[in-house]
C-alpha positions as CSV (number, residue, x, y, z in Angstrom):
1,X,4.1,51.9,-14.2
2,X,0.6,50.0,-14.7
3,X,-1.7,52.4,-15.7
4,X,-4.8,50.1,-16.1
5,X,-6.7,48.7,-14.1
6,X,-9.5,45.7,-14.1
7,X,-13.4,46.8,-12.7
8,X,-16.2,44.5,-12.1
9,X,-19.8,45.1,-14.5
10,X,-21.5,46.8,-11.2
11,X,-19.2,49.7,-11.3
12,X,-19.9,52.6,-14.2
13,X,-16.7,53.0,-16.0
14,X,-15.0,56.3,-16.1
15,X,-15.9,58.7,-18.8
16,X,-14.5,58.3,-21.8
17,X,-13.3,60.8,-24.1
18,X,-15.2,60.9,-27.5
19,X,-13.3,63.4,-29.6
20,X,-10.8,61.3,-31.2
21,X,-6.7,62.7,-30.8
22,X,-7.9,66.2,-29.7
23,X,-7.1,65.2,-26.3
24,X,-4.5,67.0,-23.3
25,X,-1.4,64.8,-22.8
26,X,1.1,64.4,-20.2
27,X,4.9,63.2,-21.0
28,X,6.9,60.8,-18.8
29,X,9.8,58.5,-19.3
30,X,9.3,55.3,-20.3
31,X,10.3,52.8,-17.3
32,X,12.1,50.2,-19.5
33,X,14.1,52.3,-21.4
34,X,16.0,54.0,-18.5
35,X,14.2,57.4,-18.5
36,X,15.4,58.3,-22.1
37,X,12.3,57.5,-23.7
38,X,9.3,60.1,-23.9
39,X,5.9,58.6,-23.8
40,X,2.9,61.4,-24.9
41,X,-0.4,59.8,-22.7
42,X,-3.7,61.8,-22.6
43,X,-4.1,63.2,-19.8
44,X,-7.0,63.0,-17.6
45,X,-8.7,60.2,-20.0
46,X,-10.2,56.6,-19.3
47,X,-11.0,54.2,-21.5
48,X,-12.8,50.8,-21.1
49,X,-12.6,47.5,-22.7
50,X,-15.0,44.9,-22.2
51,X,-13.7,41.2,-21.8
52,X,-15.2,37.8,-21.1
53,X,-13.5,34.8,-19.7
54,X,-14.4,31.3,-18.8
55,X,-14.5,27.6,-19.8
56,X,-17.5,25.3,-22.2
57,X,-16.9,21.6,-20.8
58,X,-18.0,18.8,-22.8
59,X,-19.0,15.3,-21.2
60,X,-17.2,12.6,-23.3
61,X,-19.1,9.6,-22.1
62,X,-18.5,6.2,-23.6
63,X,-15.8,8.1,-25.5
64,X,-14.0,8.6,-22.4
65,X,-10.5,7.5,-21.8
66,X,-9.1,6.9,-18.2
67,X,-8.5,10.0,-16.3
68,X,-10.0,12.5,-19.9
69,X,-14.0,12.5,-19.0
70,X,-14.0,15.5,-20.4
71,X,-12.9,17.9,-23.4
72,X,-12.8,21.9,-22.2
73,X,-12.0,25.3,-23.8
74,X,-10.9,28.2,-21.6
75,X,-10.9,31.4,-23.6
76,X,-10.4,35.1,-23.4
77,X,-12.6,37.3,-26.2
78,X,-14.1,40.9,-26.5
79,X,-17.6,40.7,-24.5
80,X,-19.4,40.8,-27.4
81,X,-17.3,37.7,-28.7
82,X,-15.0,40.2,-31.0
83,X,-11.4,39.7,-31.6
84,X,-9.4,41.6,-28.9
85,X,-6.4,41.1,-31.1
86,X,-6.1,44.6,-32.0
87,X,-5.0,45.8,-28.5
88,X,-4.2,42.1,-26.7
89,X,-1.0,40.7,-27.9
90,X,-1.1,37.6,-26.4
91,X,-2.7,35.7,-23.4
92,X,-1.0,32.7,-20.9
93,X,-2.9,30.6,-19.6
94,X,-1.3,28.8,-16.2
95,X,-3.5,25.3,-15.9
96,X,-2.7,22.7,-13.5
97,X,0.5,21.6,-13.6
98,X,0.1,18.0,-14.0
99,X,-0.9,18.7,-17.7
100,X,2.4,18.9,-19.9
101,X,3.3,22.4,-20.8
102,X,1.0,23.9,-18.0
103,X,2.2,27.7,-19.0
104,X,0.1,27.8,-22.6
105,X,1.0,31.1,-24.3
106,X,-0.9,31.9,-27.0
107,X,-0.4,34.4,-29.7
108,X,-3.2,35.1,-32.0
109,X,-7.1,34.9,-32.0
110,X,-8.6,33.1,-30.8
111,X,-7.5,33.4,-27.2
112,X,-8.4,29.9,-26.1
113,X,-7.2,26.6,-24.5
114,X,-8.2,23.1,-25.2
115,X,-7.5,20.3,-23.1
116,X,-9.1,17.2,-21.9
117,X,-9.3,16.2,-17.9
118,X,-11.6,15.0,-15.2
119,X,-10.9,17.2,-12.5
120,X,-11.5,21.2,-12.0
121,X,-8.9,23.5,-10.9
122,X,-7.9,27.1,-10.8
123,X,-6.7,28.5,-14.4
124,X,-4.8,32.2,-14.4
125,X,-5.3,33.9,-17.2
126,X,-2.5,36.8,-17.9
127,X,-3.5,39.4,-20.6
128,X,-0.4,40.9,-22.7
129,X,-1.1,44.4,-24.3
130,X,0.2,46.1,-27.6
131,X,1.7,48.5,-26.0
132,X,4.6,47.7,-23.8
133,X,4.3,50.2,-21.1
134,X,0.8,48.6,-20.2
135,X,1.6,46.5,-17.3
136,X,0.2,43.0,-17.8
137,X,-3.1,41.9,-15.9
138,X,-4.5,39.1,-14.3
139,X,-7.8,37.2,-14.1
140,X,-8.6,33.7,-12.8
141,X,-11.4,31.6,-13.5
142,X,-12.3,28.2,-12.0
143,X,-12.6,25.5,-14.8
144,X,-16.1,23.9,-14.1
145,X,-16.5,19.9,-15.3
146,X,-19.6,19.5,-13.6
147,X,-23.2,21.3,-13.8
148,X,-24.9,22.8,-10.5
149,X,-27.1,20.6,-9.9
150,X,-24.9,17.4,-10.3
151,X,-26.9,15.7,-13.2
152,X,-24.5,15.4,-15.9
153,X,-26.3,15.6,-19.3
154,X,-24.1,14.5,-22.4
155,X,-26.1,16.9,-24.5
156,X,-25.4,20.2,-22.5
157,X,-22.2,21.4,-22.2
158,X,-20.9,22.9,-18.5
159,X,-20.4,26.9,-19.3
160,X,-18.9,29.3,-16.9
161,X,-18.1,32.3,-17.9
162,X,-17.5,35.9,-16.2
163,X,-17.3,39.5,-17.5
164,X,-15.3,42.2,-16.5
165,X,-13.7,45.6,-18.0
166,X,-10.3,46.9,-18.6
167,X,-10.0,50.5,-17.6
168,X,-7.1,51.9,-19.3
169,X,-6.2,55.5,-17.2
170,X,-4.2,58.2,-19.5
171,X,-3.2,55.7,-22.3
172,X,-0.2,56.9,-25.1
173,X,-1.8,58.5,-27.8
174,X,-1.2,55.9,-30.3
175,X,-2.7,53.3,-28.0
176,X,-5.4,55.1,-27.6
177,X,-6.3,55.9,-31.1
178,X,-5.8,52.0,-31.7
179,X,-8.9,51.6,-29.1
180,X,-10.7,54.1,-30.3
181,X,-10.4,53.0,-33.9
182,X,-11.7,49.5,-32.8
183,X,-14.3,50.0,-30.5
184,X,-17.2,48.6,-32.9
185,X,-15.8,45.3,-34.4
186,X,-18.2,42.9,-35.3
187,X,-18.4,39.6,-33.6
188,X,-16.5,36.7,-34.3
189,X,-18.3,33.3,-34.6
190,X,-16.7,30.1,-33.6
191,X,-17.2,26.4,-33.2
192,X,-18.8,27.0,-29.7
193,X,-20.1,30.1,-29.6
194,X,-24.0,29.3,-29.5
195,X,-22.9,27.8,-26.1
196,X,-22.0,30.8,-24.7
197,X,-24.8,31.5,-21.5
198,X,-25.4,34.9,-22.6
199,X,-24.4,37.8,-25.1
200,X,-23.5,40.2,-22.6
């Protein structure tokens, strides 16, 4: 059974325990082995991770070919830009299905997509955990080609980006130690990162 859940940055996460292992847990059977599988979760404790998704469009201008007028990146990372690697196995990303291959799975950090297009469409993002019984989740962003105001400027990249927060609710014990463990990575810096709006 899913046992996390995705919360928008207005809401105040739920309070997270602070005293490493020394936590209550629950047992239950695991629902893909068939009930003979015990799985130790801590009870009565949330945790929250912080992600950020979104797209960094470049005009191509005179280097555009017919139908490509622009090069894009849709990515997944920590909100701070960190490696989510340690508790994310891997991310698809579902884009249009005129480009070849439209289910991109992708395995490793960085979480990210690169494509080039002209038009803007809807692209589901589905997060993988490290541990099994964590029910996949889903996020969609909206792949934006073109600025606002409608004055293209080959200079400035087109960046939409969103945060949100995973809320994982009476995780295993080994899970949880994993995000504890990890909760302070530094960030990582990439190609485009100075073009990210904000640091969040």
């Amino acid at each position: 059974e899913c046992i996390c859940e995705m919360v928008p940055r207005n809401l105040t996460p739920l309070p997270l325990n602070t005293e490493g292992m020394a936590t209550p847990t629950t047992t239950e059977a695991s629902p893909n082995s068939g009930g003979k599988t015990q799985i130790n979760r801590t009870k009565g404790i949330s945790i929250a991770r912080g992600i950020s998704f979104g797209s960094i469009a470049f005009p191509l201008g005179r280097k555009a070919e017919e139908g490509k007028t622009h090069k894009w990146i849709c990515f997944l990372r920590g909100a701070n830009n960190e490696d989510l690697s340690y508790y994310v196995k891997k991310v698809q990303f579902s884009l249009h299905p005129s480009f070849p291959n439209p289910k991109r799975v992708i395995e490793k950090f960085p979480f990210e997509v690169k494509e080039k297009g002209w038009g803007e469409f809807e692209i589901a993002i589905k997060i993988f955990f490290q541990d099994p019984s964590e029910k996949p989740v889903d996020v969609f962003h909206v792949l934006r080609l073109f600025p606002a105001a409608g004055v293209i400027d080959p200079e400035k990249p087109v960046v939409s980006e969103h945060y949100d927060e995973i809320i994982f609710n009476q995780p295993r014990e080994d899970f949880y130690k994993i995000l504890s463990d990890n909760a302070n990575l530094p960030p990582v810096m990439l190609k485009y990162t100075p073009y990210r709006r904000r640091s969040i």
